[in-house]
N, C-alpha and C positions, 0 to 999 in steps of 0.2 A: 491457531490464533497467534500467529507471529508479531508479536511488540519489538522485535528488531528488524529491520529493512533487510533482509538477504541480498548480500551483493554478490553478483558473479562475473567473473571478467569483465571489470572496470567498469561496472553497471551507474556507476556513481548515481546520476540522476535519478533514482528511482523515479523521485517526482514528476520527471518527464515523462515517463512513461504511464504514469499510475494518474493521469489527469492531464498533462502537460499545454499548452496551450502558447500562442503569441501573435499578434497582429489583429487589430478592426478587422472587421466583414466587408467595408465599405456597401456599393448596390447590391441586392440579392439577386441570385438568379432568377428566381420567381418570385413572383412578390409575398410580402411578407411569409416566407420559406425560412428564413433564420439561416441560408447557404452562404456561403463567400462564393463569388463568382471567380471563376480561374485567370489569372491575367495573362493575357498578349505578352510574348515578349518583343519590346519596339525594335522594328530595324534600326541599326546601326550601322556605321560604316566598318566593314574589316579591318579593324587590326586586332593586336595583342588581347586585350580585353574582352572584343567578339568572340576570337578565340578560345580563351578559356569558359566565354559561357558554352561553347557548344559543348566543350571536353566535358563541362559538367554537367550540362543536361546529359549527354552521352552516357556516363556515368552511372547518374541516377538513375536512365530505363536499363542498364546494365545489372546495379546491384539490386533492384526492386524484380525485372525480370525471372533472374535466380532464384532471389527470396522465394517467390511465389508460384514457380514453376519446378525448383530440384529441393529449396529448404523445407517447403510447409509439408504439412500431411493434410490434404483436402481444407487448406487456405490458413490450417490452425499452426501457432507454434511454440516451441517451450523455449528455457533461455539460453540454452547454448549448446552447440552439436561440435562434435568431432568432424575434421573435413569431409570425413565419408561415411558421416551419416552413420557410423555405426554405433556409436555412444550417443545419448541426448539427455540433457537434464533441465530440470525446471527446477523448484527447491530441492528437488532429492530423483537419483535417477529416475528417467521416463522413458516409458516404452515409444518406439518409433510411431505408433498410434496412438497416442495421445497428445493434448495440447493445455500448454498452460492459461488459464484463464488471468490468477493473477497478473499484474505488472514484476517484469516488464513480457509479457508474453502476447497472444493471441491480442487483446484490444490493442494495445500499445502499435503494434507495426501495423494492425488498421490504420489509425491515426496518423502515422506515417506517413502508410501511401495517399490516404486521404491531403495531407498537408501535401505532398508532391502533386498532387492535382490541383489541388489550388493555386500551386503556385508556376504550374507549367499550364493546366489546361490539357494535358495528353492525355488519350483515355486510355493510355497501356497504363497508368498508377489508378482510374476510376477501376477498372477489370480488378486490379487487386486487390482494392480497397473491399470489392463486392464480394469477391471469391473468400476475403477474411471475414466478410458479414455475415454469409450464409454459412461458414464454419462457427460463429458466434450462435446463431440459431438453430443449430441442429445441437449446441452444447448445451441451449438452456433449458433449465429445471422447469418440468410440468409448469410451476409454482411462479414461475418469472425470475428466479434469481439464476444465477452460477455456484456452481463449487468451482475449489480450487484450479480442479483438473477434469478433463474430459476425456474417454477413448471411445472412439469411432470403432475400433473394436465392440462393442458393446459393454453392458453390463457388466457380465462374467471375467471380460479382460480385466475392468476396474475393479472387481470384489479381488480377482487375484494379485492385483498391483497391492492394493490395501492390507491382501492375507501374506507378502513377503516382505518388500522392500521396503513399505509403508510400516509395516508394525514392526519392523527393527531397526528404524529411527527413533533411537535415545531418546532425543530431544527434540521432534518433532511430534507432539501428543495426536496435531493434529490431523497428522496423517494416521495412527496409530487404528484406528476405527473407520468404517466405514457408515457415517451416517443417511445416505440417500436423500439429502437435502440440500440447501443453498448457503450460501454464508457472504456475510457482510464486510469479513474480515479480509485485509489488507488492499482493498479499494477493490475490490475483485469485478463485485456486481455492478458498481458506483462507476468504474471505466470502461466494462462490456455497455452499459445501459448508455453512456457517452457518447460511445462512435455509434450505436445503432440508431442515439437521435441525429446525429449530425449525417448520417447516411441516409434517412429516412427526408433528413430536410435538403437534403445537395438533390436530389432529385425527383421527388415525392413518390418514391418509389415501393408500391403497395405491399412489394414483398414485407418491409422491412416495418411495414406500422403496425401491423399486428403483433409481433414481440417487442416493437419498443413502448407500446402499451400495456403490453403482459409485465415488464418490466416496472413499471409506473407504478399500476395494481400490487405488484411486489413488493415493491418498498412502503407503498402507505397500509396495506395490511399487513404489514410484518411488525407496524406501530405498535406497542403497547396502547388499550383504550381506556385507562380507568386508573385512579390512582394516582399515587406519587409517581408512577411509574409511565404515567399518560405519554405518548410524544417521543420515548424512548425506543432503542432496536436491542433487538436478541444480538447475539454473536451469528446465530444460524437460525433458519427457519425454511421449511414449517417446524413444528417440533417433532421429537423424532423418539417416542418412548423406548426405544432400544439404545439411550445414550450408556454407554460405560461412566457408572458414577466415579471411578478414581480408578489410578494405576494402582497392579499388584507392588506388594511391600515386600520384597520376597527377602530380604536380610535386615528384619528390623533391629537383630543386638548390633549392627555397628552404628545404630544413630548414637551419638555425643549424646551425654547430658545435658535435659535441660532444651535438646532441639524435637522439632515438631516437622511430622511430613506427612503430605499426601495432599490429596483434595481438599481442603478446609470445610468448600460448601459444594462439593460435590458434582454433579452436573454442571458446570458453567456458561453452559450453553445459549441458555434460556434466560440467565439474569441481564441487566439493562446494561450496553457494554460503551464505554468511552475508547477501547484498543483503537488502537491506528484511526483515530478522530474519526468514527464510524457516523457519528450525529452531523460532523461537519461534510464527510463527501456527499452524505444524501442527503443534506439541506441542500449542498451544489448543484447536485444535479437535477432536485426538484427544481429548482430556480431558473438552470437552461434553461426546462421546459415550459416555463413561466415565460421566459424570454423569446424564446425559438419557436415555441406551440401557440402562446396565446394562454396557456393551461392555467388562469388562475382560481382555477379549484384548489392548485398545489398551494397557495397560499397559505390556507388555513394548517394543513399537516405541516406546514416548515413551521409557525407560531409555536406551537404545540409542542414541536422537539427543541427548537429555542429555549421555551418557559422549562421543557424538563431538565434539560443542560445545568438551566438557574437555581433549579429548584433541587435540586440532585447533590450542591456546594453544602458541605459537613459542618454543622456548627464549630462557633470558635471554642477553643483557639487553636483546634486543626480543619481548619476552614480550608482543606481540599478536595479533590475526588481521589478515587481510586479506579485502578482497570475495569472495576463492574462493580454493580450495588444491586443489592437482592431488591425482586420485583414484589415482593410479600413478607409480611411477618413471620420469622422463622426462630427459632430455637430461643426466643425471648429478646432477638433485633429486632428492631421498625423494619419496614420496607423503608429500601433507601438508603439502607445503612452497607457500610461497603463487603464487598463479597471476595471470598478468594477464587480464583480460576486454575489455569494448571498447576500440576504438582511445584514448581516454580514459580509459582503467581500465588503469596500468602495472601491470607485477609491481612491488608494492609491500605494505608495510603500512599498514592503513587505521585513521587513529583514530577516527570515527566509530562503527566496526563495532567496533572494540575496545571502546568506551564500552557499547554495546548489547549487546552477549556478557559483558561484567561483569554488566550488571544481569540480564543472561538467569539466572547462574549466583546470584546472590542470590533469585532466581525458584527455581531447582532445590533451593536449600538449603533454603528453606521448604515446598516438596513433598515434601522427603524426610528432611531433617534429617542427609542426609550432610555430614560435615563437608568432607573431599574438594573438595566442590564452590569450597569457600574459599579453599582450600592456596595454589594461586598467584594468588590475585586479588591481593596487595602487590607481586608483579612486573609484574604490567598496570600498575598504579598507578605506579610506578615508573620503566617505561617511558615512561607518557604525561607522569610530570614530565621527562621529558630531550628532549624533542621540539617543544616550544611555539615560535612563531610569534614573532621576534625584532619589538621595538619597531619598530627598522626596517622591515622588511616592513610592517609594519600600514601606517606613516607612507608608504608608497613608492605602494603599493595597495590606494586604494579599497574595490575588491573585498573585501578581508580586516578591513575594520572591524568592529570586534563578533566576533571571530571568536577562538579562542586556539590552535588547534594547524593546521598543514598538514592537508590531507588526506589525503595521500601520502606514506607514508616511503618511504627507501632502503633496501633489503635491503643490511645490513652496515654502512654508512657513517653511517647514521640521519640523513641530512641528505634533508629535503623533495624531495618529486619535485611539480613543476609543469607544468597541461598547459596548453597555447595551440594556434591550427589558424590557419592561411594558407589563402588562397582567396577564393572570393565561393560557394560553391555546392558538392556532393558532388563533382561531373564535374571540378573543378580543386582543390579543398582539401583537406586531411587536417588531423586530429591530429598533436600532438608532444606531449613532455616532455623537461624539462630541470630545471635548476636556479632558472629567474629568476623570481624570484617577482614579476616586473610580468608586464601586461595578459596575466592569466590570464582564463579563461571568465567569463561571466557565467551562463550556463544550469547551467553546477555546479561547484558551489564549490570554491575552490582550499585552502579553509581552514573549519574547523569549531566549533561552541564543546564543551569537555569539561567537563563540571563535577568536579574533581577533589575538589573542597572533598568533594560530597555522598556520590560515590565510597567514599572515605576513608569516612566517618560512617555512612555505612549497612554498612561494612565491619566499623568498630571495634565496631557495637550485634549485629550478627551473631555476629561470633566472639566476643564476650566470655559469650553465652547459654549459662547452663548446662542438664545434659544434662536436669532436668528442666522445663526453659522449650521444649529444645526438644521435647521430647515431647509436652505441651499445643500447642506450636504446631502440628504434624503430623498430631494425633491428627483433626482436619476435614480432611485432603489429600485430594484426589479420587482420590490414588493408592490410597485405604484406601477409597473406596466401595466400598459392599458391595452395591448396591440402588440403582433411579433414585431419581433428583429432579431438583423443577426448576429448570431455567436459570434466569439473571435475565429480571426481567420488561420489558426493554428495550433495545434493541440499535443503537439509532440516537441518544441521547441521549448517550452516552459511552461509551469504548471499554471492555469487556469485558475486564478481564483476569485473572490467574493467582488473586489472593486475592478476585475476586469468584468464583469455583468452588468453595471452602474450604465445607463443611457450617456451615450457621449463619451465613453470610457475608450482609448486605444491604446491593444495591447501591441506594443513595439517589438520586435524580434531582435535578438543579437544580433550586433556587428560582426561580418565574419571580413574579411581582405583577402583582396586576390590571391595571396602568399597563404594562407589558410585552406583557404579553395582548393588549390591545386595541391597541398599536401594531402588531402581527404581524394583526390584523385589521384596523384600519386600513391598513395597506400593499395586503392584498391587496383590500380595496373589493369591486367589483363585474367587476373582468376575469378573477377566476377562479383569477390565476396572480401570482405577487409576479414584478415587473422589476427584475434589479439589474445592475448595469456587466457586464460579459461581458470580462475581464480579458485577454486572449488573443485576438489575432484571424490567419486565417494567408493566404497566397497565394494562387489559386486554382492548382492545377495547368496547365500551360501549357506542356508538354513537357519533356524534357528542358535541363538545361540549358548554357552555352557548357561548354568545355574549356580553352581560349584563359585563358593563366595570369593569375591578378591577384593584382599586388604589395603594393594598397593595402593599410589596417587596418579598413577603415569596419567589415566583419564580423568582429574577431577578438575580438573581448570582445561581442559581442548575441548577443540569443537565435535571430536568423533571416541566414541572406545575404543573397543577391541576391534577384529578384523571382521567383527559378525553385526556391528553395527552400520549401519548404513546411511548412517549422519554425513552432509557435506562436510568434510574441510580442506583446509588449503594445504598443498603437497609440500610447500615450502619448509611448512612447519609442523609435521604429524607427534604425535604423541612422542616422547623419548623411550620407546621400547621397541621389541625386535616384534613384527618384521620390519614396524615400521622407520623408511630410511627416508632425510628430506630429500626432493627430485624436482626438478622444473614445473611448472605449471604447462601443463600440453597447451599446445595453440588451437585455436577453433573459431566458429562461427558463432557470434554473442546478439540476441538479439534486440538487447539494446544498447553496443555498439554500434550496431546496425541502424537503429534509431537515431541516436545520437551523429553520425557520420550524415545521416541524409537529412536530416536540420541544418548541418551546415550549410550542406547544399541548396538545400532549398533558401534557406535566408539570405545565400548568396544571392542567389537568382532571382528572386521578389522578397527583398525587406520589406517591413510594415516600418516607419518612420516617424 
């Protein structure tokens, strides 16, 4: 359950990848199909400018051709390979048989090729877009969701990916276990379940409706039905009674006094989870379907996870949320009351997630024009001014420069909860938290920025709307279609969101200039495929590693241990100990620089305006 973006080789966008989207649909292909029709490109007379369209159409069936003929493994793919395919990584090394589901992996370069089709009309980018579809559904869970990762190897390959490399990732819990189920986490299900509508609706093509339904079914039974907890999502489902309640502790005398570790509430699996805005991707993509299908059945289920978003906000005068809230009355909490998750994830509240469930609810007020949705947004606000990151702290750690609030509040006390881990490796280190805000984590962040300034302002322009503003604004909600249409016409150029589904909404593409163009053609030349730094590089698995306690610090602020953990990080900057020496970042195949590179191109060749 990653609450920080993993970026690998200049991944920047995750967002593009993990939903991305830009341009109207304009006519559909079929009628009311929710497709973008591919456009012509007009004759022109030859010169310079004709020129460089052909180089970059040329291009694009170049590096998409490779992609999907020498990169993929039967259409899937993880984020970034070694020239020769002999190394591959997705968050943490992967076997040549498998594919990453998360972004920016497997859906993401659908979407891609999908957006190169639209915008050229070739059916060498339709063929790939199909051949990554059918790798999307041969990955998905019984259940209709995704996990992480898939290996077309079978089963046995992925229990043994899980029994090495996976459980000796430090800091990866969530590889650490093998649960046999689907997860909600990092847009995973929320951007496979995307391209498979958008594939299903470019040509009504029957392969692909039967799991973008299965899909559907997934996400609205994966609801919490009853409770405070109604309208809410698991981390993961179905549930899965062989969860690991918490990591072992294996050198409890070196926690500090005074610090607390481990699992707080145990399984976190199964409590109602706000990580990576999981309530906001699959209201979105309910909503597509709303748009593109017709489907408004899915109405009632987005109401429901709305009101629980609302209803989830913690009495003042720490009127936030946190990463997860328990789904029942436990240990003498309400249900509802906030939950801890991984060993680094205390019971606490989280300003981050508080910032992104504001803006979630300024999202719901313009879908619906309930005022409700507003009422206690001045007590978020409010809370988050009483909780900011003392000058000290900044001045003391590094770490927290640029940063303006903890990540972690105290339940009650509101004073910051800070984590650190002791060790070299899984087999002898653990997680803690306490109070001291020095050498906290570097793999995730002990402090956040909130912009309270914008908060506020988009607050004060909201509620001052009167009731005929909002009615004009509402009157395009997708909650009031009545009838399809279509999505935007791009999904990999920038992220798709709430007000580009609005009727009459167009979403515009980057301006890219000929002198951009051709540098994105230039870069890729004649090898096929663009090389850029590979940001991330990890261990080889190597067994298990010591138990035998270490006192040192060399691991307690890096992204990786010893040499037996199998944590990503960056070569530039390894641990300050032997063997580790800093080394270049290897070049390789990224892919989503590869995303990235063929948005330009494409928005070269058919902007949305």
């Amino acid at each position: 359950m990653k609450r920080r973006r993993f970026v690998m080789s200049g991944l920047s966008p995750i967002a593009l990848a993990a939903c991305g989207g830009g341009g109207d649909g304009g006519a559909s292909a079929l009628a009311g199909a929710g497709s973008s029709k591919p456009e012509a490109v007009a004759d022109e007379k030859p010169d310079a400018g004709d020129k460089l369209r052909k180089r970059v159409r040329s291009a694009l069936r170049q590096a998409v051709r490779f992609m999907d003929e020498e990169v993929s493994y039967r259409g899937g793919y993880v984020w970034a390979y070694l020239p020769d395919l002999s190394v591959s990584w997705g968050e943490m090394e992967a076997k040549r048989t498998m594919c990453w589901i998360q972004p920016p992996g497997t859906p993401s370069a659908g979407h891609a090729f999908l957006d190169a089709y639209h915008a050229t009309g070739d059916e060498l980018f339709y063929k790939a877009a199909e051949r990554t579809a059918r790798a999307l559904v041969a990955a998905q869970h019984p259940a209709g969701g995704w996990n992480y990762i898939y290996d077309f190897a079978g089963e046995a390959s992925l229990k043994h990916w899980y029994e090495t490399i996976g459980a000796n990732g430090w800091r990866l819990e969530e590889f650490q276990h093998y649960y046999g189920n689907a997860t909600f986490d990092d847009a995973g299900t929320a951007v496979a379940s995307q391209f498979l509508l958008r594939m299903y609706l470019e040509k009504r093509d029957w392969r692909f409706r039967g799991p973008l339904y299965k899909a559907i079914d997934f996400v609205t039974s994966a609801q919490f039905s009853s409770g405070i907890a109604d309208g809410g999502w698991p981390q993961r489902y179905p549930p899965f009674p062989g969860s690991v309640s918490s990591m072992p502790l294996p050198n409890p005398q070196q926690l500090p006094p005074g610090a607390t570790q481990g699992m707080e509430d145990g399984d976190y699996t199964r409590q109602i989870t706000f990580n990576d805005d999981v309530a906001g991707e699959n209201i979105k993509f309910m909503l597509m379907c709303v748009v593109g299908l017709g489907e408004t059945r899915l109405i009632e289920p987005v109401q429901r996870a709305m009101q629980c978003l609302r209803r989830l906000q913690q009495p003042g005068p720490q009127a936030g949320w946190a990463l997860q809230h328990l789904t029942e009355d436990r240990d003498g909490r309400p249900a509802g009351a906030p939950a801890g998750a991984r060993t680094y994830e205390p019971r606490s509240l989280a300003t981050h997630t508080t910032q992104t469930n504001v803006l979630q609810l300024f999202h719901y007020f313009r879908l619906t024009g309930d005022r409700t949705f507003l009422a206690r947004v001045p007590e978020a606000i409010a809370w988050l001014n009483s909780c900011k990151l003392t000058p000290e702290m900044i001045a003391d750690n590094p770490l927290l420069a640029g940063r303006t609030h903890p990540t972690f509040i105290e339940l009650g006390t509101n004073q910051p909860r800070f984590v650190h881990r002791y060790g070299s490796n899984i087999w002898n280190g653990a997680y803690y938290f306490d109070h001291d805000h020095r050498a906290t984590l570097s793999h995730y962040s002990a402090g956040r920025s909130v912009n309270i300034g914008s908060l506020q302002a988009t607050y004060d322009q909201l509620a001052s709307m009167s009731d005929a503003a909002i009615a004009e604004m509402t009157a395009g909600s997708p909650l009031k279609a009545t009838r399809p249409r279509d999505l935007p016409k791009y999904f990999s150029l920038r992220e798709v969101d709430f007000p580009d589904l609005f009727a009459g909404a167009t979403m515009t593409s980057p301006t890219v200039t000929e002198a951009q163009a051709q540098a994105v053609v230039d870069a890729l030349g004649e090898k096929d495929y663009w090389l850029s730094p590979i940001a991330f590089v990890t261990n080889p698995f190597r067994g298990n590693g010591p138990t035998t306690p270490y006192t040192g610090d060399a691991y307690r602020s890096r992204h990786v241990g010893d040499i037996y953990d199998t944590s990503p990080y960056d070569p530039l900057t390894p641990p300050e100990i032997e063997p580790y020496q800093p080394r270049e970042r290897p070049l390789g195949i990224s892919t989503s620089d590869f995303v990235a590179n063929t948005g330009k191109l494409i928005a070269f060749l058919a902007p949305v305006a």
